[in-house]
Structure formats: C-alpha cells, structure tokens
N, C-alpha and C positions, 0 to 999 in steps of 0.2 A: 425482105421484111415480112412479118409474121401477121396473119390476120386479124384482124382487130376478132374479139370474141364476142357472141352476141349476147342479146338478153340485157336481164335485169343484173344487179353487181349483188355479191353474196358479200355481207360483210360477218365478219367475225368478232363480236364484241367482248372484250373481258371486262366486268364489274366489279371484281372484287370479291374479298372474300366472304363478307357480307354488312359492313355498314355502306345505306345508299350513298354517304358524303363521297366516297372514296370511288367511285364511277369519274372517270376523267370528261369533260369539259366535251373533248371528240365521242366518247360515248353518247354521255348523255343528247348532245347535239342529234346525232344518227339516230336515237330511240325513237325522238319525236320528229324522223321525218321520214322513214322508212315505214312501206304499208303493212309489211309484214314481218310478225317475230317467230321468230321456235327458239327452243329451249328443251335440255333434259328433265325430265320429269318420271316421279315416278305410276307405278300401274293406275293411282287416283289419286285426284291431288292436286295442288299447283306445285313444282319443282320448286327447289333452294334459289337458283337463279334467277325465276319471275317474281318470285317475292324482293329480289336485293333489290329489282331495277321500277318496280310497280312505281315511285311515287313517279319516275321518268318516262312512264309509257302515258300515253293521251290515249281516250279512248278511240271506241273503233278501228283499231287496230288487227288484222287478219292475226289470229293465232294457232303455233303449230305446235303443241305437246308433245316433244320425243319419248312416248313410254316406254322405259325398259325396268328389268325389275333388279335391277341395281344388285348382282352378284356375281359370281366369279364364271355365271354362262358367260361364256365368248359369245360364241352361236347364235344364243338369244339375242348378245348385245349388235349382233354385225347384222340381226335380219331387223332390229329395231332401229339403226342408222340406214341400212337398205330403203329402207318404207321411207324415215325421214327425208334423205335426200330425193325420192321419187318424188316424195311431196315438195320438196323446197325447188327442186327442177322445173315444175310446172307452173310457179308464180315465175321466175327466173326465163322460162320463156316465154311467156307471155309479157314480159318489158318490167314486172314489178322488184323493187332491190326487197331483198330479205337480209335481216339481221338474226345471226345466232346469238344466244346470251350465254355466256360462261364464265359459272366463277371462278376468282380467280383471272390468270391468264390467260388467252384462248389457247398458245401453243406449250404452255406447262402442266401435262395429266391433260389437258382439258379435251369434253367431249368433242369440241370445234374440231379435231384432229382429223378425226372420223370419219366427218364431211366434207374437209377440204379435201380429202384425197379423193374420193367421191366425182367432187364438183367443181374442184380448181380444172381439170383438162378443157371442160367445156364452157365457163363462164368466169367474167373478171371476180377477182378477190381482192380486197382489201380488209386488213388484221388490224382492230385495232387493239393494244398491249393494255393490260388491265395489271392493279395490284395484288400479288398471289399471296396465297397464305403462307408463303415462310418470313415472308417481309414485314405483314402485319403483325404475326407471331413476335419476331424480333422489335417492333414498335412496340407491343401491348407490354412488352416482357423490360422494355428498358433495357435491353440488349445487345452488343453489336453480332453481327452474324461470323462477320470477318474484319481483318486489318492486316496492313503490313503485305507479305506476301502469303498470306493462309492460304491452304487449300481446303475447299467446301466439299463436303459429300452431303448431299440431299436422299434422302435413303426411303421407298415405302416399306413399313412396316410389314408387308403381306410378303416379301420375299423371307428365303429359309434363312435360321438363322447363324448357319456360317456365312452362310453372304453377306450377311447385314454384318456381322463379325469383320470381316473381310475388308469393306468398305469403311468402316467406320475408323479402322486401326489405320488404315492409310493416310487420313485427315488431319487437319487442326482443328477442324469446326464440322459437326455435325447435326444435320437437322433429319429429324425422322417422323415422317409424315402417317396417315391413317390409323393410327395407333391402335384405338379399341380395343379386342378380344389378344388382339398380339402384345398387349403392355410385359404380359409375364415373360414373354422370350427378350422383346427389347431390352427390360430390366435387368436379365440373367447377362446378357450382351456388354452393356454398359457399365456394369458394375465388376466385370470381368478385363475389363478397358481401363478402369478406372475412372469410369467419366459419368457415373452416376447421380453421387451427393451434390456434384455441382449442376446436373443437368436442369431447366426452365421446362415446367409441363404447363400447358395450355392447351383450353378446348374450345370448340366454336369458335374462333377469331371472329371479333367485329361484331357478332350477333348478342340482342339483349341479353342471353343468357350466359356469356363469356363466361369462363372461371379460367382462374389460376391456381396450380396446385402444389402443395410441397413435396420434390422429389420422395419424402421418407415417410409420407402416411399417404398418399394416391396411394387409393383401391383399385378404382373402375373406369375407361372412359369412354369415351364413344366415338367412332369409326373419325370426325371430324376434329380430330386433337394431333397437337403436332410437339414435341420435344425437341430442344434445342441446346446442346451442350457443345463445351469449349477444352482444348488440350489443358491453355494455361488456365483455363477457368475464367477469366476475362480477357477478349479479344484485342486489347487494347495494352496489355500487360508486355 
C-alpha cells in the first residue's frame, strides 16, 4: 500500500468559460472553503478566471496571481508555472488546501495541466470538471456538436495550416478553437473543405460582450472565438 501524501490537497477548479451561473455546485462549494486561490493572470491585472468565479470567492481569501505574458514563450510560460507551483507548494505544506481556478476545464488547454504535473507526485489532487468553451459555443449557437456515430475534431487555430487541413477533412464535426489573427488561414481551410457557408462563428462565450457572427461578412476576432461547423451541416440530419 502506497503512503498516504501529505499536506494540504491541491484542487483543480474549472469555471467555465465565463458566465459565473455555469460554475458547478462542487466548485462553487470549494471556493468558499478553501484558504487559498491562484489563477492565470496576466503581467497586470486580474486574470479571465478570477473575474468568472469573483461573485463565489468570500473575502479574505490568500491570493496567488500566476503572471505570465500570455504568448507563444514556452520558456517564459514554464518559469512562470515554475514560481506558481513553488508558491502553491508552500501553502500545501504547511496543511493549507489551495484551489486553481480554470476556465473552462481544468484538464482541456487548461493551465491546471501545468501544475498538476508539478504537484500531483507530492501532494493529493482532486479535479474538479468544469464547462469548456466548445460546449458552451454549441449551447449559445443552438447547435448540436455531434450525433449518431460522428467523429469530433477539436482543432486550435495556432497549428499550420495543413494540419488544421488534415484534421478537419478526417471529421464530421469540427470545432476550431483560438481563432483571432488565424481567421484568414482557417477560412482559406474550410472553404477548401467545403464547410465554410455552413460554419457558426462565436466569440467570448458566456461573457457580456458575447457576439455571433455570419460566416460571409466576419472580418476580425479575437484570440477568444471558437467556429464550429458540420459535414451534413446539421448534426442531427
């Protein structure tokens, strides 16, 4: 039998992708009883994630600001989860449970990833499973994502694009995540696929400034937009 691990327990929260409703029940529970939170955040600021979960934190609560500067450094990003975890180590042995906040999933993209691998060897973990933004996307969008026996391809934007090519031809249902400054190669992808005029553009999921956009006049969007398109064109067909 295996040692019991010591310390405080490291939990892993997903929130959502950002209305606070959509925080589960076991979230929100653990916000308000854990002494301590962290969170990705950027260089200044409060993060995306301490804002979805704010109405659910009580005060006085220990906070740990993960600053990294949100770009394509690795490097930067693995000595700013480095530091995190050193910090979140230290409440963790000294008896106190720390909660990560991620939107989103903890274990889909999410920064949680990071740190479990970190801090799972040395201290207990428990995950809890949060609403991710391709689920919400397909709620906001009146949607289905899949049916029947479909195969999903979930694709980021930031990969080249015969990959994205690649992957998407192999599907029935594809969802394509970070979109922003990548809109003009996805576009050139999908309409090469044939799965353009039918595709659903969404940005922000869940946040007051939501939009939905028509595949054939979207200009521009921002890094937090997800497209969601279908073989038959509806999943249910």
């Amino acid at each position: 039998m295996s040692e019991a691990k010591p310390g405080g327990t490291l939990f892993g929260l997903g929130i959502g992708p950002g209305d606070s409703e959509l925080l589960t029940l076991k979230a929100a529970r653990i916000l308000g009883e854990v002494p301590v939170l962290a969170w990705p955040a950027p260089l200044e600021g409060d993060g995306m994630a301490r804002a979805i979960a704010a109405a659910h934190i009580p005060p006085g609560r220990i906070e740990i600001p993960i600053r990294m500067g949100f770009t394509a450094d690795r490097d930067g990003a693995e000595a700013a989860y480095d530091r995190a975890a050193a910090a979140i180590a230290g409440h963790l042995d000294e008896g106190r449970d720390v909660a990560v906040l991620c939107e989103g999933d903890p274990l889909f993209f999410g920064s949680f990833i990071y740190l479990f691998a970190r801090l799972s060897p040395r201290f207990p973990v428990e995950i809890v499973p949060g609403v991710s933004s391709v689920m919400a996307a397909a709620a906001s969008l009146r949607t289905a994502l899949s049916a029947w026996d479909d195969g999903v391809a979930i694709i980021p934007a930031t990969r080249p694009e015969t990959e994205i090519e690649a992957l998407a031809a192999a599907a029935d249902s594809v969802a394509i995540m970070k979109v922003g400054r990548h809109l003009p190669k996805v576009r050139r992808v999908l309409e090469r696929l044939g799965l353009w005029e039918q595709a659903r553009v969404i940005e922000r999921i869940g946040l007051p400034d939501q939009r939905i956009h028509d595949p054939l006049s979207v200009g521009e969007l921002p890094y937090f937009s997800i497209i969601l398109t279908h073989r038959r064109g509806k999943a249910w067909l």
